[in-house]
mmCIF entry with sequence, helices, sheets and N, C-alpha, C, O atoms, coordinates in Angstrom:
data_MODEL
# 
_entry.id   MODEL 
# 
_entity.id                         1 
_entity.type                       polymer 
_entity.pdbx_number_of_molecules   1 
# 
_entity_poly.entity_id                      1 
_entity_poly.type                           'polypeptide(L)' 
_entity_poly.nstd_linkage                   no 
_entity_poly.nstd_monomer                   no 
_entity_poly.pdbx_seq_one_letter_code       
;(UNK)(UNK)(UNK)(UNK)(UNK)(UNK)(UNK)(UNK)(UNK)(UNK)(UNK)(UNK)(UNK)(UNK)(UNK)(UNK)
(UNK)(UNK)(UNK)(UNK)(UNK)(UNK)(UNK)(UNK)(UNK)(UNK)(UNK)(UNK)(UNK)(UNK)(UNK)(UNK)
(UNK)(UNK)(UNK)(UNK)(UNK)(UNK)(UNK)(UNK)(UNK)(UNK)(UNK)(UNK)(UNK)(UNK)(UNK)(UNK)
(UNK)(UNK)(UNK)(UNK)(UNK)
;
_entity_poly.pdbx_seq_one_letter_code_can   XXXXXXXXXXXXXXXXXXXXXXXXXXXXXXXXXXXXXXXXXXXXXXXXXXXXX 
_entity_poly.pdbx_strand_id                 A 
# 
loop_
_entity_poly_seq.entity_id 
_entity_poly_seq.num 
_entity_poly_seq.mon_id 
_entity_poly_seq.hetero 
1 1  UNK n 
1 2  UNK n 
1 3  UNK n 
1 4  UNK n 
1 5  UNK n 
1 6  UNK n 
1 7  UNK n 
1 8  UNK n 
1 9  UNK n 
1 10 UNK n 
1 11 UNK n 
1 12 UNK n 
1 13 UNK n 
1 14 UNK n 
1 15 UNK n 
1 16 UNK n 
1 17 UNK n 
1 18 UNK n 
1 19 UNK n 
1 20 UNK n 
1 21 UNK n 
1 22 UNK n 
1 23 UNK n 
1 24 UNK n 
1 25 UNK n 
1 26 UNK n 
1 27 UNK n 
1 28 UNK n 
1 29 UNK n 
1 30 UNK n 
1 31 UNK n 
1 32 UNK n 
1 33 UNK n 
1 34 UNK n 
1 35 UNK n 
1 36 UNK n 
1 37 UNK n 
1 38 UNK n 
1 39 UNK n 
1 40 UNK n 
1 41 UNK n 
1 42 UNK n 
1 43 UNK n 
1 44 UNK n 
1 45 UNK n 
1 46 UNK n 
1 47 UNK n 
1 48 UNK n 
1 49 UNK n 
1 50 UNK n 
1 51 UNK n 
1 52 UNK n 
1 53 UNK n 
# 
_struct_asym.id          A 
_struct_asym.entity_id   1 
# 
loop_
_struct_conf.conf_type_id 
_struct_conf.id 
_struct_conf.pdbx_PDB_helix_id 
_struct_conf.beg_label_comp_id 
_struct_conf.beg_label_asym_id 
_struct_conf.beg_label_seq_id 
_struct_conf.pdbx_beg_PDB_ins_code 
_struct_conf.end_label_comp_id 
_struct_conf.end_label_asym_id 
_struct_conf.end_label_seq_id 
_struct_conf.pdbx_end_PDB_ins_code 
_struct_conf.beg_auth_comp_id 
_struct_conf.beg_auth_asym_id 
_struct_conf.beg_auth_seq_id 
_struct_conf.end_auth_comp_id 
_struct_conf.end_auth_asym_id 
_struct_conf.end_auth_seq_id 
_struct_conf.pdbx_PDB_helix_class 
_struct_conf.details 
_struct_conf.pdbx_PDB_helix_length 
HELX_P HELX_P1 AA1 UNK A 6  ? UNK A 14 ? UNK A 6  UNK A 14 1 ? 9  
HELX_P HELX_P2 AA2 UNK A 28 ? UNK A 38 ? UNK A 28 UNK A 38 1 ? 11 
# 
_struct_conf_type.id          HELX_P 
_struct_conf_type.criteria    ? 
_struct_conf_type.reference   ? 
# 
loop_
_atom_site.group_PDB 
_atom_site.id 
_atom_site.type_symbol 
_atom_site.label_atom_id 
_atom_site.label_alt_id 
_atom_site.label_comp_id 
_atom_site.label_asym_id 
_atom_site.label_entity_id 
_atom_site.label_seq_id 
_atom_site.pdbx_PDB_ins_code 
_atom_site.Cartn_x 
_atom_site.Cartn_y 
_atom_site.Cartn_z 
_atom_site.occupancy 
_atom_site.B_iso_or_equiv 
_atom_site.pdbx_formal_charge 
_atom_site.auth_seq_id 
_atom_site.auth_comp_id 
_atom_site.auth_asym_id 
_atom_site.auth_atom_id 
_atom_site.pdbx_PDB_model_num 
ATOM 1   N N  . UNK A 1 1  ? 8.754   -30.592 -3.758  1.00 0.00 ? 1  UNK A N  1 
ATOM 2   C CA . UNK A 1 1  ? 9.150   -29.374 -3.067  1.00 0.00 ? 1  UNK A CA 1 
ATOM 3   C C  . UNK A 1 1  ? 8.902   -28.172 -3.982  1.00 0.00 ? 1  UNK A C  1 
ATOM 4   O O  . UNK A 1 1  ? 9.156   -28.217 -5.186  1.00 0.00 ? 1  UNK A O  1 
ATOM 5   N N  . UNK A 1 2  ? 8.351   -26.998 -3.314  1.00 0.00 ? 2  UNK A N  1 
ATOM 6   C CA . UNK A 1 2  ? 8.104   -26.237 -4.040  1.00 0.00 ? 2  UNK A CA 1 
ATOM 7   C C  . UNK A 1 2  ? 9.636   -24.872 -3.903  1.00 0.00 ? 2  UNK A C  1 
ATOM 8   O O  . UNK A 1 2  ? 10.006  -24.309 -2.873  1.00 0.00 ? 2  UNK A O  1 
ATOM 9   N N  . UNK A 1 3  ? 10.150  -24.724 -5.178  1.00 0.00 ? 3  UNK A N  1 
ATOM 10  C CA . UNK A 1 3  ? 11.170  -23.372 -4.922  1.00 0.00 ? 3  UNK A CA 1 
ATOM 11  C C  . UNK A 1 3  ? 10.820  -22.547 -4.769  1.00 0.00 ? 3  UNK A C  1 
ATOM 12  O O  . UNK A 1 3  ? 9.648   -22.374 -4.434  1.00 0.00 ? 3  UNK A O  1 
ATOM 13  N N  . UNK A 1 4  ? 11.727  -21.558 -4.950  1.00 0.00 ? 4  UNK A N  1 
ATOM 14  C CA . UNK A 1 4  ? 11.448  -19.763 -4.155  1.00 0.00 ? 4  UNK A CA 1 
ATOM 15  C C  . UNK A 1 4  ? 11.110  -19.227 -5.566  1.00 0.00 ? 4  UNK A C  1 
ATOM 16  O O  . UNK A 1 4  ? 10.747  -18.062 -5.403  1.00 0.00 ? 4  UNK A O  1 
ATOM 17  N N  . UNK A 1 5  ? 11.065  -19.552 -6.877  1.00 0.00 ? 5  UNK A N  1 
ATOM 18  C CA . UNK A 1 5  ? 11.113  -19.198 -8.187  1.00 0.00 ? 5  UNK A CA 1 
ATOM 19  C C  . UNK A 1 5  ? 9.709   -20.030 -8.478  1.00 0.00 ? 5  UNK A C  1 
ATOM 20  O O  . UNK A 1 5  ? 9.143   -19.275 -9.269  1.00 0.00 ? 5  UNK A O  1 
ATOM 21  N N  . UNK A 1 6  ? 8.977   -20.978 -8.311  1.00 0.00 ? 6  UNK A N  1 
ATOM 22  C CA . UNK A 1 6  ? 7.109   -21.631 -8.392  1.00 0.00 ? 6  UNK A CA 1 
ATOM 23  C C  . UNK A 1 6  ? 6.890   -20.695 -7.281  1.00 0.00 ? 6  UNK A C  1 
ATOM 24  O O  . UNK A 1 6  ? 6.206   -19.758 -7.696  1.00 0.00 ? 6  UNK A O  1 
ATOM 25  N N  . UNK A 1 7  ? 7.188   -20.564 -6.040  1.00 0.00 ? 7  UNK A N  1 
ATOM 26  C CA . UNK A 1 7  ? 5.780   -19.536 -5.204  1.00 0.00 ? 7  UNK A CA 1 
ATOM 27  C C  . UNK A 1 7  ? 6.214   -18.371 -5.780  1.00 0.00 ? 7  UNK A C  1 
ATOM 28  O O  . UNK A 1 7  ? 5.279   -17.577 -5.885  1.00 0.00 ? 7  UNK A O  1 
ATOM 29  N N  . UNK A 1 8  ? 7.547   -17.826 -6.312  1.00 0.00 ? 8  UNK A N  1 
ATOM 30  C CA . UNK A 1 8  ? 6.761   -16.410 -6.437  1.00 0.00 ? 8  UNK A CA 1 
ATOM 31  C C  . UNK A 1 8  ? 5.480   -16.431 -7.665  1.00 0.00 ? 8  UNK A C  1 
ATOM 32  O O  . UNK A 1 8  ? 4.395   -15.850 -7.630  1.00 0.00 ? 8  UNK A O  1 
ATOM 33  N N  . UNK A 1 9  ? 6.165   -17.496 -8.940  1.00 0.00 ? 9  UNK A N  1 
ATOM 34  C CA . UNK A 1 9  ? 5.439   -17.418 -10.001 1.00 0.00 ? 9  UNK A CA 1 
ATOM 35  C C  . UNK A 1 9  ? 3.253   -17.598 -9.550  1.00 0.00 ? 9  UNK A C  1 
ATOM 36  O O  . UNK A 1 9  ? 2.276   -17.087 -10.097 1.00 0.00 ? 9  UNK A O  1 
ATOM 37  N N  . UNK A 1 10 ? 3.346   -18.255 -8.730  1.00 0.00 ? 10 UNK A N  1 
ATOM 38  C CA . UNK A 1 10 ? 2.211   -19.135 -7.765  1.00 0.00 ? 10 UNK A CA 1 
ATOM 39  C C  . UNK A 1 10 ? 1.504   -17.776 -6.923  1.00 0.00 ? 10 UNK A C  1 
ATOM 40  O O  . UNK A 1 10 ? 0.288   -17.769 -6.729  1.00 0.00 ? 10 UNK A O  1 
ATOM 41  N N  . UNK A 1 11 ? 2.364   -16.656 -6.456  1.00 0.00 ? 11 UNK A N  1 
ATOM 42  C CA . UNK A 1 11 ? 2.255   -15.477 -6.220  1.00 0.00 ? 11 UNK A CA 1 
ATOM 43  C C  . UNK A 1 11 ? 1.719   -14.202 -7.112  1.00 0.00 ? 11 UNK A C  1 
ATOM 44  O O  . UNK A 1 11 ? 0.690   -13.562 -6.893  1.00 0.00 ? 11 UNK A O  1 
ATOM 45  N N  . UNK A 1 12 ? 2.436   -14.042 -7.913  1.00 0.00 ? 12 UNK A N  1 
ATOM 46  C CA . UNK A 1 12 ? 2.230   -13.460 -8.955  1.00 0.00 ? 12 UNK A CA 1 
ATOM 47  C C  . UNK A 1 12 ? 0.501   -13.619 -9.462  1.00 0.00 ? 12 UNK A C  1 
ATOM 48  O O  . UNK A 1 12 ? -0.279  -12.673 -9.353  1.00 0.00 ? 12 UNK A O  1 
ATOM 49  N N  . UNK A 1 13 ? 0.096   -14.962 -10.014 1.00 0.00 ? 13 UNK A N  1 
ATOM 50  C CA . UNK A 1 13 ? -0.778  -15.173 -10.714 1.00 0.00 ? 13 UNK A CA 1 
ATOM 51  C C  . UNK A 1 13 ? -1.976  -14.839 -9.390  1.00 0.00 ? 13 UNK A C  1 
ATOM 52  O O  . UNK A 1 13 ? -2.654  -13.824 -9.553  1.00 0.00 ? 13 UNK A O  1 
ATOM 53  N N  . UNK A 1 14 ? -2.168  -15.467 -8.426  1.00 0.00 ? 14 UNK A N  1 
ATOM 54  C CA . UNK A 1 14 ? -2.357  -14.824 -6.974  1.00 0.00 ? 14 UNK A CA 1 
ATOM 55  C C  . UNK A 1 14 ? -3.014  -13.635 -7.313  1.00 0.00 ? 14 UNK A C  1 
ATOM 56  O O  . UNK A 1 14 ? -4.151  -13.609 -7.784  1.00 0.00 ? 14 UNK A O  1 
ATOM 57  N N  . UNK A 1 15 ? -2.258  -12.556 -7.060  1.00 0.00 ? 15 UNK A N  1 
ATOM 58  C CA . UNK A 1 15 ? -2.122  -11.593 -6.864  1.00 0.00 ? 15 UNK A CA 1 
ATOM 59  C C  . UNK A 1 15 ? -2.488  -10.426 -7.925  1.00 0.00 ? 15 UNK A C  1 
ATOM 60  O O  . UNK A 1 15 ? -2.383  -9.234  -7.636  1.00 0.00 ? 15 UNK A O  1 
ATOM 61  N N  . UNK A 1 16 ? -2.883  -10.849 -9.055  1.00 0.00 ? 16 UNK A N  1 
ATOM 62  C CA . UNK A 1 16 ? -3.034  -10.470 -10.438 1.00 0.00 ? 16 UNK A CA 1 
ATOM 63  C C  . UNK A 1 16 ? -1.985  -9.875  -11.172 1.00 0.00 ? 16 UNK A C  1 
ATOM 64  O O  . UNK A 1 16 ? -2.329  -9.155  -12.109 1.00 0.00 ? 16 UNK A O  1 
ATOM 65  N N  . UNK A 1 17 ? -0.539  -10.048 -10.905 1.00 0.00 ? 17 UNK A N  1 
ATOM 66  C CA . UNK A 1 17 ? 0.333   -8.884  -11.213 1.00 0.00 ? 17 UNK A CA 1 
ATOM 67  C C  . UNK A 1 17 ? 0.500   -9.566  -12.452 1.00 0.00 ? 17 UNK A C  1 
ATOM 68  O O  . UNK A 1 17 ? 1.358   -8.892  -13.022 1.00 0.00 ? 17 UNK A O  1 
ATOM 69  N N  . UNK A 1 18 ? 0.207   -10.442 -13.150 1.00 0.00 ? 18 UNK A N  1 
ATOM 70  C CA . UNK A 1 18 ? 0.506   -10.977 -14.587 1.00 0.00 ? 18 UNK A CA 1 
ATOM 71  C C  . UNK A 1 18 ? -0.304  -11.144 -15.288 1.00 0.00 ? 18 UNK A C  1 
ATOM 72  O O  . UNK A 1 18 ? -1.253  -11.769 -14.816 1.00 0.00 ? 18 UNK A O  1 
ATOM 73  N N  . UNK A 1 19 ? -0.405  -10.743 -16.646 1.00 0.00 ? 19 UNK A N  1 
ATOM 74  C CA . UNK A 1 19 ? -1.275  -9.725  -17.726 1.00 0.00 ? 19 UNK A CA 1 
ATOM 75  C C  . UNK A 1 19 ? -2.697  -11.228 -17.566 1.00 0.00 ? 19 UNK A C  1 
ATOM 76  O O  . UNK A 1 19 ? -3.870  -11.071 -17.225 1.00 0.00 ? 19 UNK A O  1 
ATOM 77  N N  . UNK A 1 20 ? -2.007  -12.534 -17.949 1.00 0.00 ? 20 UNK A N  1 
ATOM 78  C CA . UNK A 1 20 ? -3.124  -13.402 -18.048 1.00 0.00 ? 20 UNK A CA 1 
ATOM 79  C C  . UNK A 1 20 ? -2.916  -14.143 -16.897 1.00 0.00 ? 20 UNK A C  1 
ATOM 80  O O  . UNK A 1 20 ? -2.424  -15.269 -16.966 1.00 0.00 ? 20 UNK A O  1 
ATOM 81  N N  . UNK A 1 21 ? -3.341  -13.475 -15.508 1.00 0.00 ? 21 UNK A N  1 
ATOM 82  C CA . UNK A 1 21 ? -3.992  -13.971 -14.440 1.00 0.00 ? 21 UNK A CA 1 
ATOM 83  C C  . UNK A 1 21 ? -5.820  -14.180 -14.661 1.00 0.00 ? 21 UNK A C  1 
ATOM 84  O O  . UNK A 1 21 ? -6.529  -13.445 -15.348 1.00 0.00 ? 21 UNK A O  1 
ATOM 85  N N  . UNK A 1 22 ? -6.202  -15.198 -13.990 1.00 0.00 ? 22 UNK A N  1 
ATOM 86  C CA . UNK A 1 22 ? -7.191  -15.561 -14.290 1.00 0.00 ? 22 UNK A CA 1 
ATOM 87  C C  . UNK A 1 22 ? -7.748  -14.760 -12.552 1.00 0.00 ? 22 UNK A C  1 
ATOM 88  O O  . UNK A 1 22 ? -8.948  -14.676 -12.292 1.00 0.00 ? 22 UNK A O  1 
ATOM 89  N N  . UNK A 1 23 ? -6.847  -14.342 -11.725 1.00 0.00 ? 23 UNK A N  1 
ATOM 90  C CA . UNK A 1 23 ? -7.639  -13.741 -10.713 1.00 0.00 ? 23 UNK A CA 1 
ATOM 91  C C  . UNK A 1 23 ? -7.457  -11.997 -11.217 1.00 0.00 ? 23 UNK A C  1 
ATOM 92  O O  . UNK A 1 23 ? -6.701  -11.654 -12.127 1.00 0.00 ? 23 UNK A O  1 
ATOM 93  N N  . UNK A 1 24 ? -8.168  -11.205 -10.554 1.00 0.00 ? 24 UNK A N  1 
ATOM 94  C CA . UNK A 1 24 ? -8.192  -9.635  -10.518 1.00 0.00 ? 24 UNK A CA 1 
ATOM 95  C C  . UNK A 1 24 ? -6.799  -9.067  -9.250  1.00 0.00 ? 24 UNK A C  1 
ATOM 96  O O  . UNK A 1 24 ? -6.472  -9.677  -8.232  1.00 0.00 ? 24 UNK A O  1 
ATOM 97  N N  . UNK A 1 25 ? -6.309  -7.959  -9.683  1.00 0.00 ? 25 UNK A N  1 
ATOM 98  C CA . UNK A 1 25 ? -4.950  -7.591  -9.165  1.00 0.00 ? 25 UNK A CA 1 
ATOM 99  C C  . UNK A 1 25 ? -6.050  -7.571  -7.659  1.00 0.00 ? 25 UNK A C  1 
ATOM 100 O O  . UNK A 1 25 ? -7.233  -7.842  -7.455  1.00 0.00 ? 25 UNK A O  1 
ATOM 101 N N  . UNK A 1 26 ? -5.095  -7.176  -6.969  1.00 0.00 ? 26 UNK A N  1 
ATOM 102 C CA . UNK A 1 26 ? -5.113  -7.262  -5.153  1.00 0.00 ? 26 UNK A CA 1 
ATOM 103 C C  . UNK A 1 26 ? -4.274  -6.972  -4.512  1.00 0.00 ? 26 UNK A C  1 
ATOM 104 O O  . UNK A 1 26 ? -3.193  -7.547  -4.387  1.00 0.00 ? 26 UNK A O  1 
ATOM 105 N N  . UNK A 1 27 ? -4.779  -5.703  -3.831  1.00 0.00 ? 27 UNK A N  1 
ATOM 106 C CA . UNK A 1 27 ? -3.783  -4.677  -3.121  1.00 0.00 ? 27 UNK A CA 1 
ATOM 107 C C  . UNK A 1 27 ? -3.242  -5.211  -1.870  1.00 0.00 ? 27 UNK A C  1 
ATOM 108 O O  . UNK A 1 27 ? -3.715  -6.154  -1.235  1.00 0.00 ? 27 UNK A O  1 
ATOM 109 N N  . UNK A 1 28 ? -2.278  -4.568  -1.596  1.00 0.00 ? 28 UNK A N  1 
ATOM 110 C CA . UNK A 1 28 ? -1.950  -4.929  -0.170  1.00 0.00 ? 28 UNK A CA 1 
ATOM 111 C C  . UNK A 1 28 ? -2.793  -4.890  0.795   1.00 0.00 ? 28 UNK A C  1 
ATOM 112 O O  . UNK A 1 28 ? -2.463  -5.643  1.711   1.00 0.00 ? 28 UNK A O  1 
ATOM 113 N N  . UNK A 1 29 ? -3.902  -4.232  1.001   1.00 0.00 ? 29 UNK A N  1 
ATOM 114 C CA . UNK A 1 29 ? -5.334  -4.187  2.179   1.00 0.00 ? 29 UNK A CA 1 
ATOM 115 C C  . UNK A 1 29 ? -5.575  -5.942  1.821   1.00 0.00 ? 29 UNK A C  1 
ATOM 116 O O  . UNK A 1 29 ? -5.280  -6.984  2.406   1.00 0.00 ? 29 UNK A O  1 
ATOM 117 N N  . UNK A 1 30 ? -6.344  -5.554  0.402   1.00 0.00 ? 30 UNK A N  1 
ATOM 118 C CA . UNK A 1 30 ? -6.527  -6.942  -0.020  1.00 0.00 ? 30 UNK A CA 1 
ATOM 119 C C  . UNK A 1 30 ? -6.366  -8.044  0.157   1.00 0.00 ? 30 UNK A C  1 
ATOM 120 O O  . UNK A 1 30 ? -7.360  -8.759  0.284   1.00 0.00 ? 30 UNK A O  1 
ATOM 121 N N  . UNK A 1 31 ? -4.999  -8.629  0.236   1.00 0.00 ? 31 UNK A N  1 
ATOM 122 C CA . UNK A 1 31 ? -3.918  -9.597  1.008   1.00 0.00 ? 31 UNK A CA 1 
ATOM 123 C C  . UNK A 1 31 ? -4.993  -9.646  2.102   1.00 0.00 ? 31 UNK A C  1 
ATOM 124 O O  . UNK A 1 31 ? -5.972  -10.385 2.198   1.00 0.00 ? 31 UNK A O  1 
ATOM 125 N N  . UNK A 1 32 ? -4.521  -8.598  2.953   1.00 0.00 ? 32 UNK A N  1 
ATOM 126 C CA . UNK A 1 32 ? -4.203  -8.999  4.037   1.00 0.00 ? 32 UNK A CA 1 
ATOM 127 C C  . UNK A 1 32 ? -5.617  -9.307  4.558   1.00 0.00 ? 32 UNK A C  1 
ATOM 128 O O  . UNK A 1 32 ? -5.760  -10.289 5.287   1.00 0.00 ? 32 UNK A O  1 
ATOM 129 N N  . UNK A 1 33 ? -6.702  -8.516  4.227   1.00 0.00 ? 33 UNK A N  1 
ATOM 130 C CA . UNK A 1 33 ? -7.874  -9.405  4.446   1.00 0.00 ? 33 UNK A CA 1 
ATOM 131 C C  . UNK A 1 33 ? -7.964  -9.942  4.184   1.00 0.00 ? 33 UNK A C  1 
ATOM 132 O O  . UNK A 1 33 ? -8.755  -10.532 4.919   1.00 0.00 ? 33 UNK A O  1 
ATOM 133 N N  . UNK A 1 34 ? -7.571  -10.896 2.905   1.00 0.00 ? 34 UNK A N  1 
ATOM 134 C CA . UNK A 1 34 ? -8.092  -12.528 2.741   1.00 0.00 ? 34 UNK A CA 1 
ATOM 135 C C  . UNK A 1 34 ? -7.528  -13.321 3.534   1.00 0.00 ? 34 UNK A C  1 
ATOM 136 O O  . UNK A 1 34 ? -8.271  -14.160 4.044   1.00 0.00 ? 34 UNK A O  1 
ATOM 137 N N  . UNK A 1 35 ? -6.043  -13.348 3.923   1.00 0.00 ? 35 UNK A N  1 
ATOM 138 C CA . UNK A 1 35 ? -5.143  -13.978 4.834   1.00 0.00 ? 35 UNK A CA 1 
ATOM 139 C C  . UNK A 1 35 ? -6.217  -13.655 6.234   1.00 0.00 ? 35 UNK A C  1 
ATOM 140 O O  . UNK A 1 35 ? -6.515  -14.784 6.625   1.00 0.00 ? 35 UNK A O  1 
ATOM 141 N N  . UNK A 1 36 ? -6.725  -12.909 6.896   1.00 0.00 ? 36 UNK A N  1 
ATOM 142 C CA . UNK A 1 36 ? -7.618  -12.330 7.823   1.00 0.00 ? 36 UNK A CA 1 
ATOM 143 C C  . UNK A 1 36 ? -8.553  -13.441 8.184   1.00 0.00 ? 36 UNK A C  1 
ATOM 144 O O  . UNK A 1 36 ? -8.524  -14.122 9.209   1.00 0.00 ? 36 UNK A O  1 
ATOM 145 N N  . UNK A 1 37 ? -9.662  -13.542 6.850   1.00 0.00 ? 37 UNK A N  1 
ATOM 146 C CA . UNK A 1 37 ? -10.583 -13.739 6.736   1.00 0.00 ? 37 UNK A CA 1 
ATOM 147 C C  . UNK A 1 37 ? -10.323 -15.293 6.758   1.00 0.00 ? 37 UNK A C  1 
ATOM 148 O O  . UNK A 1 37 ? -11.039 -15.954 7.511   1.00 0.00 ? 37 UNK A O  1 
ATOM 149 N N  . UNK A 1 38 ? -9.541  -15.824 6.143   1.00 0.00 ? 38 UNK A N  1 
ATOM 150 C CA . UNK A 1 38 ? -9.646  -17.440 5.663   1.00 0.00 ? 38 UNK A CA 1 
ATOM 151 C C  . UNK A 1 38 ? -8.219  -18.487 6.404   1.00 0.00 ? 38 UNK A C  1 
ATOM 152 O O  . UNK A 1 38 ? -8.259  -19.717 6.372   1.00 0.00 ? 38 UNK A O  1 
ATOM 153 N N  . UNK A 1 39 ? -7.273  -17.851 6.907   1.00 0.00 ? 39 UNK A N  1 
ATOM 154 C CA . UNK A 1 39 ? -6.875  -18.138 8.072   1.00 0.00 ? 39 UNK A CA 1 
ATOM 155 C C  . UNK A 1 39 ? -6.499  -17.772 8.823   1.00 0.00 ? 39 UNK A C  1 
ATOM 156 O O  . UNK A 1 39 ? -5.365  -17.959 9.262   1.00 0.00 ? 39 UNK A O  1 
ATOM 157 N N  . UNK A 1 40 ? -7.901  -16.672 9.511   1.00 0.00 ? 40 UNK A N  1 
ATOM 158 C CA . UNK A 1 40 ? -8.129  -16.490 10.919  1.00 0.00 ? 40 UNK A CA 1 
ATOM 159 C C  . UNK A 1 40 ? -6.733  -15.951 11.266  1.00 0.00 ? 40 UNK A C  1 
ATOM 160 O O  . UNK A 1 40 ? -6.137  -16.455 12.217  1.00 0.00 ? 40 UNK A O  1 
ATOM 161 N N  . UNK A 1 41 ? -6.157  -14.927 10.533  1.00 0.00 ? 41 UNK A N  1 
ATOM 162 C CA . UNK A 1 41 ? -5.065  -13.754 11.161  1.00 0.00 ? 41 UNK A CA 1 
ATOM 163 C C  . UNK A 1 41 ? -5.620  -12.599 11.588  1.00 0.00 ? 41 UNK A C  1 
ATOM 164 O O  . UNK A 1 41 ? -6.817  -12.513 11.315  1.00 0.00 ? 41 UNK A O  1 
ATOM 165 N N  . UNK A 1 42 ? -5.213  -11.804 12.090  1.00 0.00 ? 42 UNK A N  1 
ATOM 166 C CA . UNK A 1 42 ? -5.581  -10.496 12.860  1.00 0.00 ? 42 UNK A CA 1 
ATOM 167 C C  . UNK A 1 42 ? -4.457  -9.414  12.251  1.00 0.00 ? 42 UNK A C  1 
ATOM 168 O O  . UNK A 1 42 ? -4.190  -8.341  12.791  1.00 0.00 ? 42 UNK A O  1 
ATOM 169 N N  . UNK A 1 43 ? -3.760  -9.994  10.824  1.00 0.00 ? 43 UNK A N  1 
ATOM 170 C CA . UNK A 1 43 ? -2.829  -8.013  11.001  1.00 0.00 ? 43 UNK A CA 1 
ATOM 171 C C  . UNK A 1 43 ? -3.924  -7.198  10.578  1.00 0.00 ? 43 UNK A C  1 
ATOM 172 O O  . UNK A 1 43 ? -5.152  -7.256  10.514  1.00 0.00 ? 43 UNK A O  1 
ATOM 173 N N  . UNK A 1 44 ? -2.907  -6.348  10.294  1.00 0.00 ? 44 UNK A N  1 
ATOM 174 C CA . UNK A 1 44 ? -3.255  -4.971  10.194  1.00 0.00 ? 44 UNK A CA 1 
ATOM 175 C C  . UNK A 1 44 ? -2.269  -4.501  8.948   1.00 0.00 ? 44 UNK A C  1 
ATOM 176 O O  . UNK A 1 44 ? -1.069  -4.775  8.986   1.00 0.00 ? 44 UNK A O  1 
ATOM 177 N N  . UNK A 1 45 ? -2.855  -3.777  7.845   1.00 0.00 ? 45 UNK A N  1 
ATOM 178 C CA . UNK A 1 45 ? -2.238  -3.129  6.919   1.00 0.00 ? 45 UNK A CA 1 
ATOM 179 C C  . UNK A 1 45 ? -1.773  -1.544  7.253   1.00 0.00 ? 45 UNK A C  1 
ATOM 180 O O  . UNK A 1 45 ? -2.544  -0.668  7.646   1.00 0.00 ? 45 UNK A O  1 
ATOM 181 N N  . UNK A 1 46 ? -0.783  -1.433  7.082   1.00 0.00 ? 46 UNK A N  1 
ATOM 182 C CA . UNK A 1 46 ? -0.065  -0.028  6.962   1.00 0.00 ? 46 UNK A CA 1 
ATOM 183 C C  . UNK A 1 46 ? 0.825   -0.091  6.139   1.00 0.00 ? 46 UNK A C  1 
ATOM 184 O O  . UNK A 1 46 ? 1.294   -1.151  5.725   1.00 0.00 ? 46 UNK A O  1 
ATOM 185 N N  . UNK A 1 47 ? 1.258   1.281   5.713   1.00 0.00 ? 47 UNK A N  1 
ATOM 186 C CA . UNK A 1 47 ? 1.994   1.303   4.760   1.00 0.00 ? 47 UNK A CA 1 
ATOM 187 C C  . UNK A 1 47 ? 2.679   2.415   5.368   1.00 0.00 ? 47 UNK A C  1 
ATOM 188 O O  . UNK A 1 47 ? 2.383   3.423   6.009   1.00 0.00 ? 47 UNK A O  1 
ATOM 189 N N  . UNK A 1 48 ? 4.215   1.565   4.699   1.00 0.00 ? 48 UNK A N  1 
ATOM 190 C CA . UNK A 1 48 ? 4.843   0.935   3.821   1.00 0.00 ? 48 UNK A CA 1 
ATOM 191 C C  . UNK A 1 48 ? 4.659   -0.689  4.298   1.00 0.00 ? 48 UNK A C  1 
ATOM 192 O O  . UNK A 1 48 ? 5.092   -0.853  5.438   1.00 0.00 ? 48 UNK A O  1 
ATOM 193 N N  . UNK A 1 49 ? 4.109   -1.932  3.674   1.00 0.00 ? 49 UNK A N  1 
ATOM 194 C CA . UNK A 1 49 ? 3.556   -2.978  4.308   1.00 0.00 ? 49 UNK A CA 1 
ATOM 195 C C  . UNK A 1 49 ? 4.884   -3.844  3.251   1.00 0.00 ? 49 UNK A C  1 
ATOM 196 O O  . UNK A 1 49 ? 5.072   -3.725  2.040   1.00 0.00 ? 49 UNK A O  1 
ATOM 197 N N  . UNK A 1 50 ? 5.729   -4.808  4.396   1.00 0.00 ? 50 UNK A N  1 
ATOM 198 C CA . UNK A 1 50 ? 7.033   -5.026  3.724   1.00 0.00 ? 50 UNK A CA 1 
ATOM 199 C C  . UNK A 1 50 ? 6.598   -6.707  3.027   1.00 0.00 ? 50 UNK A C  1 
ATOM 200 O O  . UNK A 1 50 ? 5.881   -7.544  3.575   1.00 0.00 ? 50 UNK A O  1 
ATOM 201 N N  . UNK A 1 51 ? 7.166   -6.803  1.923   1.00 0.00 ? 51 UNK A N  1 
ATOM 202 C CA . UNK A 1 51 ? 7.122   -7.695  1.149   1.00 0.00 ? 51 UNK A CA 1 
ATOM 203 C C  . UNK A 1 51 ? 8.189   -8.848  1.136   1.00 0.00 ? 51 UNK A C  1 
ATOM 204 O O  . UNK A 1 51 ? 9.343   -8.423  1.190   1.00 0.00 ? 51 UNK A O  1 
ATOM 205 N N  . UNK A 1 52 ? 8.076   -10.018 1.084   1.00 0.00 ? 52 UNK A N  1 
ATOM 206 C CA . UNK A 1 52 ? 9.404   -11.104 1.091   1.00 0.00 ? 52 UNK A CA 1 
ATOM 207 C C  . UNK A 1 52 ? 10.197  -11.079 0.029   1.00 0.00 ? 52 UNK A C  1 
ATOM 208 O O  . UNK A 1 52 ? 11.397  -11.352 0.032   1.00 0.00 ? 52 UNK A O  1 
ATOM 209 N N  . UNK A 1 53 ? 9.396   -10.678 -1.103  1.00 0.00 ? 53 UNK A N  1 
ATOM 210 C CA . UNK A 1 53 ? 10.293  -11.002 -2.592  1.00 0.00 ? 53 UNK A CA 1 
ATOM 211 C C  . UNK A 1 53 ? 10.857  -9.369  -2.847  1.00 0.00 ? 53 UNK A C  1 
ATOM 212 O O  . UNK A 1 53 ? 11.560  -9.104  -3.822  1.00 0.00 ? 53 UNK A O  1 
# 
């Protein structure tokens, strides 16, 4: 089982927000086109675009 404390960490690295992420940071547009693009969602980014953590 994965906790709420591994996905954020699993998130984080994701997302580039941690100094030695091996991916590049990624904005909220960002997100949401990859989520878009790779399983076939349709949002839409606006801001203020609300976050779980």
């Amino acid at each position: 089982m994965i906790t709420e404390d591994m996905l954020k960490q699993i998130s984080n690295i994701f997302n580039g927000d941690n100094e030695d992420s091996v991916y590049n940071y990624k904005t909220g547009a960002d997100l949401v086109e990859f989520f878009n693009q790779y399983f076939n969602r349709k949002d839409v980014y606006e801001n203020p675009f609300q976050s779980i953590f």
